[in-house]
KETOR-182643 format. One record per residue (C-alpha): x, z, y; residue number from 0. Coordinates in steps of 0.001 Angstrom, whole numbers. Example, Ala and Ser with C-alpha at 12.3 -4.5 7.8 and 13.67 -1.06 7.14 Angstrom:
# KETOR-182643
R | xx | zz | yy | i
R | 12300 | 7800 | -4500 | 0 $
R | 13670 | 7140 | -1060 | 1 $
***
This chain:
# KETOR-182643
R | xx | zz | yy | i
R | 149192 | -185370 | 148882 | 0 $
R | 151682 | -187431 | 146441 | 1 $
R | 155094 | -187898 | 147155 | 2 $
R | 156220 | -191140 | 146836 | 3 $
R | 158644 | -192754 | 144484 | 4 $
R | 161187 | -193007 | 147167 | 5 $
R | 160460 | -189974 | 148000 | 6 $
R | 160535 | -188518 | 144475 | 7 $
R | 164096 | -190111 | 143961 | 8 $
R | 165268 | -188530 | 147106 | 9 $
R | 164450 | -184645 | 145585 | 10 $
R | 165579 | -186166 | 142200 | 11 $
R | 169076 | -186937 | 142862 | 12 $
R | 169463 | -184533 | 145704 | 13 $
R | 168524 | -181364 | 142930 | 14 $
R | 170592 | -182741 | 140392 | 15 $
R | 173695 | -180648 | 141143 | 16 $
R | 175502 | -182141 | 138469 | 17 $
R | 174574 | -185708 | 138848 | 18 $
R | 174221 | -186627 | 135408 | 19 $
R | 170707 | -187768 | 135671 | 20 $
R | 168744 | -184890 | 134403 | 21 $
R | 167001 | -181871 | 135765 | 22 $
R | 167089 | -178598 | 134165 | 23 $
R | 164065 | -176256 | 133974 | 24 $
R | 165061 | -174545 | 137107 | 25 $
R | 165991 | -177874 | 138905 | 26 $
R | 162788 | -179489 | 137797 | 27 $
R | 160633 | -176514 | 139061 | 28 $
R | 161983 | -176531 | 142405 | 29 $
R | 161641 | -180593 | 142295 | 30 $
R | 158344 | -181076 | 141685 | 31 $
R | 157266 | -177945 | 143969 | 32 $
R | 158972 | -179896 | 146749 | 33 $
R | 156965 | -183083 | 145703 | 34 $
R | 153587 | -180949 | 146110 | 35 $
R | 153069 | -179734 | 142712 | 36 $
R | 152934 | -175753 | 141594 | 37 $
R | 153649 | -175941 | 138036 | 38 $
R | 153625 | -172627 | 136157 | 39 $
R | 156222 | -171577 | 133815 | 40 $
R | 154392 | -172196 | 131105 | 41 $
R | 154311 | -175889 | 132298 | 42 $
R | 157640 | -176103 | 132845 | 43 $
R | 158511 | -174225 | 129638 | 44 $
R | 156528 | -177457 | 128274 | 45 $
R | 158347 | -179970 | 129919 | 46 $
R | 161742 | -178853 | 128831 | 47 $
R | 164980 | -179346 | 130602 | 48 $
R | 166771 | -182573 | 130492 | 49 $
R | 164142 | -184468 | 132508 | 50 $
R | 165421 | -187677 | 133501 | 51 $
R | 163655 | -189539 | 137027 | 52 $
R | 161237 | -191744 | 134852 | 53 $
R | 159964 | -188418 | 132995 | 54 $
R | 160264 | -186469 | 136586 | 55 $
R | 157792 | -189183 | 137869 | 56 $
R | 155235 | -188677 | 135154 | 57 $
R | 154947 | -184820 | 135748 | 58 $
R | 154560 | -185704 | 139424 | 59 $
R | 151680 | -187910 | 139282 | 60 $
R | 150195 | -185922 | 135893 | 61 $
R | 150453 | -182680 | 137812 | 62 $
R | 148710 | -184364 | 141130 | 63 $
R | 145777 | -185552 | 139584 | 64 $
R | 145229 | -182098 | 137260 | 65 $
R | 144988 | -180910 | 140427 | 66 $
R | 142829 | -183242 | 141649 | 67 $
R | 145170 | -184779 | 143954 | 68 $
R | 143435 | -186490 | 147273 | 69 $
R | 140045 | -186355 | 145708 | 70 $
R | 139705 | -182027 | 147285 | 71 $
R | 141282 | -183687 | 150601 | 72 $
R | 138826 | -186149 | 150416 | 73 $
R | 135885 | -184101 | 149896 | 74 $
R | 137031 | -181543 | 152733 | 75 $
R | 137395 | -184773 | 155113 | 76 $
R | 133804 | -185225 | 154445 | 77 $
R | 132149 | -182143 | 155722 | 78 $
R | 133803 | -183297 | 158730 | 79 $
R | 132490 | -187149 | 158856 | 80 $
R | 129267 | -186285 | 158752 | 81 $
R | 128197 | -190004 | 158876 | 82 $
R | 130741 | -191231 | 156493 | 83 $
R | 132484 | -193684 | 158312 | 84 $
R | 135443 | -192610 | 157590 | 85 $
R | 136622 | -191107 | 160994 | 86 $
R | 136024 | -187830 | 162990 | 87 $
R | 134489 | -188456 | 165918 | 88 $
R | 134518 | -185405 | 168606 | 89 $
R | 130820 | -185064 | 167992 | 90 $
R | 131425 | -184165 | 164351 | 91 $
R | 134393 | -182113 | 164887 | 92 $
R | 132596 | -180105 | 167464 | 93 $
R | 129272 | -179933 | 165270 | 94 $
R | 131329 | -178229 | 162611 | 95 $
R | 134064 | -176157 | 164350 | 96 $
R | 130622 | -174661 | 166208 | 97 $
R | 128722 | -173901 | 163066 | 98 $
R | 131651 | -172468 | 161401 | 99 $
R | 133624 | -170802 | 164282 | 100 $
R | 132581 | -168309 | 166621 | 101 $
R | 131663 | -169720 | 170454 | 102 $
R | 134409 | -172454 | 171553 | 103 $
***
């Protein structure tokens, strides 16, 4: 999952305490874990403080496809559409919770 810009701008101006249009290293962490991402310190240590939104909104989508973004959601989707149609029928769902779960 990505946030999205609107949704980016939203964390953005709501952890910049002082409103001045930057993010410091500790504001930026806790911004871009809200926005899905788990940067480590080093990362943010990398990044530096002073982030404005546009620079906020590269780490975001940067960080989300290092980590692969939708493409892990999309490949654990597919053990469940076993016919790749796109959609879990109860067939599927029941086919897999069975072979992975003990008796429903």
């Amino acid at each position: 999952w990505m946030a999205s810009e609107e949704e980016m701008k939203e964390v953005f101006d709501l952890l910049d305490k002082d409103k001045d249009g930057k993010l410091n290293i500790s504001e930026l962490g806790t911004a871009l874990r809200a926005c899905g991402q788990n940067p480590t310190d080093a990362e943010l240590q990398q990044m530096g403080s002073n982030c404005d939104f546009a620079s906020f909104k590269g780490h975001v989508k940067r960080l989300n496809q290092e980590s692969g973004g939708d493409s892990e959601l999309r490949e654990a989707f597919g053990v469940f559409d076993r016919n790749g149609d796109g959609y879990v029928s109860k067939d599927e769902l029941h086919h897999v919770l069975t072979s992975i779960c003990e008796k429903l």
